[in-house]
N, C-alpha and C positions, 0 to 999 in steps of 0.2 A: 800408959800406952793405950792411945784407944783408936784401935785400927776399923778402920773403916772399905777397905780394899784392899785384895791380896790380890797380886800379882805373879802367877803361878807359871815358871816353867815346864815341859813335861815333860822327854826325852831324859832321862836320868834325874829326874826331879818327884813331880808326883807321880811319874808314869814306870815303869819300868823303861829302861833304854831300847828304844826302838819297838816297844810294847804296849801293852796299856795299865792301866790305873793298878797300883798298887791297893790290894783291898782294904789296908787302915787304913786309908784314908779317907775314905769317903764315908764313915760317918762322923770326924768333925769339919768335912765339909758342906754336909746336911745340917747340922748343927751352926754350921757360921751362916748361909744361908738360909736357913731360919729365923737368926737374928737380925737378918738386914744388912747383913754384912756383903758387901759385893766382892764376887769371887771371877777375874778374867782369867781366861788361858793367854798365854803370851810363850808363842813358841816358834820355830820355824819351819814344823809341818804345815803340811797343805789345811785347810780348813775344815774342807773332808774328807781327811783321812780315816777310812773305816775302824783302826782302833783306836778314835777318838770317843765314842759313843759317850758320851756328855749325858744325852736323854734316857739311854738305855739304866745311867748308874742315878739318875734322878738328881744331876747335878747342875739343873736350869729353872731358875728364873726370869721374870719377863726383861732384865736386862744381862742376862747372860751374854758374854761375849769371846770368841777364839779371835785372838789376835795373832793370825797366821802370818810362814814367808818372815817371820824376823820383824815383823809393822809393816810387812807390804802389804795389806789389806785387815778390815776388823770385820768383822761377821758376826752379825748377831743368828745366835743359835734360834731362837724359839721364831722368830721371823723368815730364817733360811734367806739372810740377805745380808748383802757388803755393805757397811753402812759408811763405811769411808775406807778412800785405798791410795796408794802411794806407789803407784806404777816408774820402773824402769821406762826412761824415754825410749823406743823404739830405734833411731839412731843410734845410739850408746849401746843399747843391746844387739845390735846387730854386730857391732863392735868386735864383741865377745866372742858371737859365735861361730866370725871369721875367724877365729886365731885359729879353729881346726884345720884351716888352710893352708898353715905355715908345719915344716917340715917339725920344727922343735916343741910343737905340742900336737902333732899326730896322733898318739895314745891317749891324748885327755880325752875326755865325752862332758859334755855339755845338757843342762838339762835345764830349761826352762819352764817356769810355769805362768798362766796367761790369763789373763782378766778374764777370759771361760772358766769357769774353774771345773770343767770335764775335759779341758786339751793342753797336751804340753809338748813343749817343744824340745826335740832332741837332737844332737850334731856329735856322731862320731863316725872313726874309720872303719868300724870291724866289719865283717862280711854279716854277720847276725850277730843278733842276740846272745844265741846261743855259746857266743864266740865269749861275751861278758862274763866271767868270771866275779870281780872284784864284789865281794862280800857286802860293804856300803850300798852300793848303784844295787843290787840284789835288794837289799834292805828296804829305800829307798822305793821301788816298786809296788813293797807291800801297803805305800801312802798311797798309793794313786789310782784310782778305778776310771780310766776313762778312755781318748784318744791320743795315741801319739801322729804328733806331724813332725814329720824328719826337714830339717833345715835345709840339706842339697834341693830338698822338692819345693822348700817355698819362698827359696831367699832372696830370690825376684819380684817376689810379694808380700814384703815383710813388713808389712804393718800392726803388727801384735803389741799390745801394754802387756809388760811381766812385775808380774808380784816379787818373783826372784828368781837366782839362777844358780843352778849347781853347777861346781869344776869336779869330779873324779879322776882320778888316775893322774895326780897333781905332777907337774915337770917343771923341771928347771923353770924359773924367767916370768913366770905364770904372774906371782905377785905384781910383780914392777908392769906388764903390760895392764894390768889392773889400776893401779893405780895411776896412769897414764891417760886412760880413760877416765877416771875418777869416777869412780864409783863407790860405795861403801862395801867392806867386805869384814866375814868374818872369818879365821883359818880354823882348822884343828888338825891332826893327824893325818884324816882320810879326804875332806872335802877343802869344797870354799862357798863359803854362802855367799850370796853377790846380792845386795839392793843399791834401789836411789841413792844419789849421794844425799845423805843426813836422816837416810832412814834405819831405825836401828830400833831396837827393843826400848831403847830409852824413851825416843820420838811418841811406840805409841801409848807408852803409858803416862807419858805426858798429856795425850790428847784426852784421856780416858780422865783426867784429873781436873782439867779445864770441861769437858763436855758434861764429868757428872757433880761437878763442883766439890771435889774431893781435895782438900787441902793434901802436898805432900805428905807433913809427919804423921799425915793419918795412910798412909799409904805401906803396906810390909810387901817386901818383893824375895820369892826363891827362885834360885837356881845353881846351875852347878858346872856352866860352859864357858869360854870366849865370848858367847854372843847375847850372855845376860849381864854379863860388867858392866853395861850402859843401864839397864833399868837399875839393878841393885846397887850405884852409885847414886842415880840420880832420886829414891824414896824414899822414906822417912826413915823406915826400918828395914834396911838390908838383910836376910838371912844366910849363912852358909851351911852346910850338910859335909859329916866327916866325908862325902865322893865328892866336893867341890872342889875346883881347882882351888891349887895355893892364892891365885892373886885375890879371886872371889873372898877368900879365908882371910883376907889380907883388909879389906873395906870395909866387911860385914860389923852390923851393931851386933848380932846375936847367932852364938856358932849351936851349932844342935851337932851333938854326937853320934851319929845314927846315921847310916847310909839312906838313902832313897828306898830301898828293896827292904830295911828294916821302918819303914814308916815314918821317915823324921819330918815329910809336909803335917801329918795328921797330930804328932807329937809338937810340933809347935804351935799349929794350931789352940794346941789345947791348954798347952800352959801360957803363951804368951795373948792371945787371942779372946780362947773361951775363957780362960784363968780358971780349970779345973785342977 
């Protein structure tokens, strides 16, 4: 096995869920990047999300890259630049975020994010903020340092690219008008991530293998959601984590017993990877 790229989820993966970096890991991450080994984030936070801090844990080199939004955009870290992005068309997303108009998704809220990546765009009914409750969309907030534009105020002038777009407070019908529209999505529990149609995790780590000339079986990918099935199907070396979903569990070349929160990025690393 001679891996050459890892392909790193980070929301319940190397990250704590909805936190940051699980401390084993990051030194055979230091260790894999020392040896040349290229190390992407591929996630569906924002890019700069403040507890992503990459530089702060000294996990950047000059080709370091977050591949935020699901593949709706790649960023290179040490450059502070989009170097290829895969925008929601502007009509299609408008789509979207008319369905707040219709009585039968009233309580969903809408949340998009925009080729600015300081503005994002929001569409619900509640009188405030303060009115939001739901624990995700809370969560959620703590990605984002910037400006919100509310859609009622700009849906006359709606010309925005989105990286991607969140559903909350999911209701009946939601899916099917989604896919009506066509767009690519991914489900869980609490949300719906929403990109271009044929953008997905798999997309950019495809790009990332044609751009760095990284053959697939050299390629290992983790994660632990719905919306890593597409990379972790399409690498060389698939990994699963005893918190990965069953289907994950299900494709994977190599299971690691270890939750996310007990270290198991930094544990595979080290046996499959470093071979220590």
């Amino acid at each position: 096995m001679d891996i050459k790229l890892i392909a790193l989820d980070m929301d319940g993966t190397v990250y704590y869920r909805m936190g940051e970096i699980v401390p084993s890991n990051i030194p055979p991450l230091h260790a894999a990047i020392a040896q040349g080994i290229d190390v992407a984030i591929v996630t569906g936070r924002p890019v700069l999300a403040p507890p992503n801090k990459l530089k702060k844990h000294g996990l950047v080199s000059d080709k370091t890259v977050i591949v935020g939004y699901n593949g709706g955009c790649i960023y290179h870290v040490e450059k502070e630049e989009v170097i290829h992005s895969n925008p929601i068309d502007s009509e299609m997303a408008k789509k979207v975020f008319e369905l707040i108009e219709k009585p039968e998704y009233s309580q969903t809220i809408f949340w998009g994010y925009v080729d600015d990546l300081k503005q994002s765009v929001l569409a619900h009914n509640f009188k405030s903020e303060d009115e939001i409750i739901i624990p995700v969309y809370k969560a959620e907030k703590t990605f984002f340092e910037g400006k919100y534009l509310y859609f009622k105020d700009i849906k006359d002038n709606f010309n925005f690219k989105f990286f991607k777009i969140l559903a909350f407070n999911l209701q009946p019908g939601l899916v099917e008008e989604l896919k009506k529209i066509g767009l690519e999505f991914s489900i869980s529990s609490q949300a719906i991530e929403i990109n271009a149609p044929g953008i997905n995790k798999k997309f950019a780590v495809e790009w990332l293998s044609k751009n760095w000339n990284v053959s697939v079986e050299n390629i290992m990918a983790i994660g632990d959601g719905s919306n890593d099935l597409p990379m972790i199907e399409y690498a060389g070396v698939g990994v699963a984590m005893k918190n990965s979903i069953q289907e994950i569990k299900d494709i994977a070349q190599i299971y690691i017993d270890l939750t996310n929160e007990e270290g198991a990025v930094g544990e595979v690393i080290n046996q499959y990877v470093l071979k220590k």
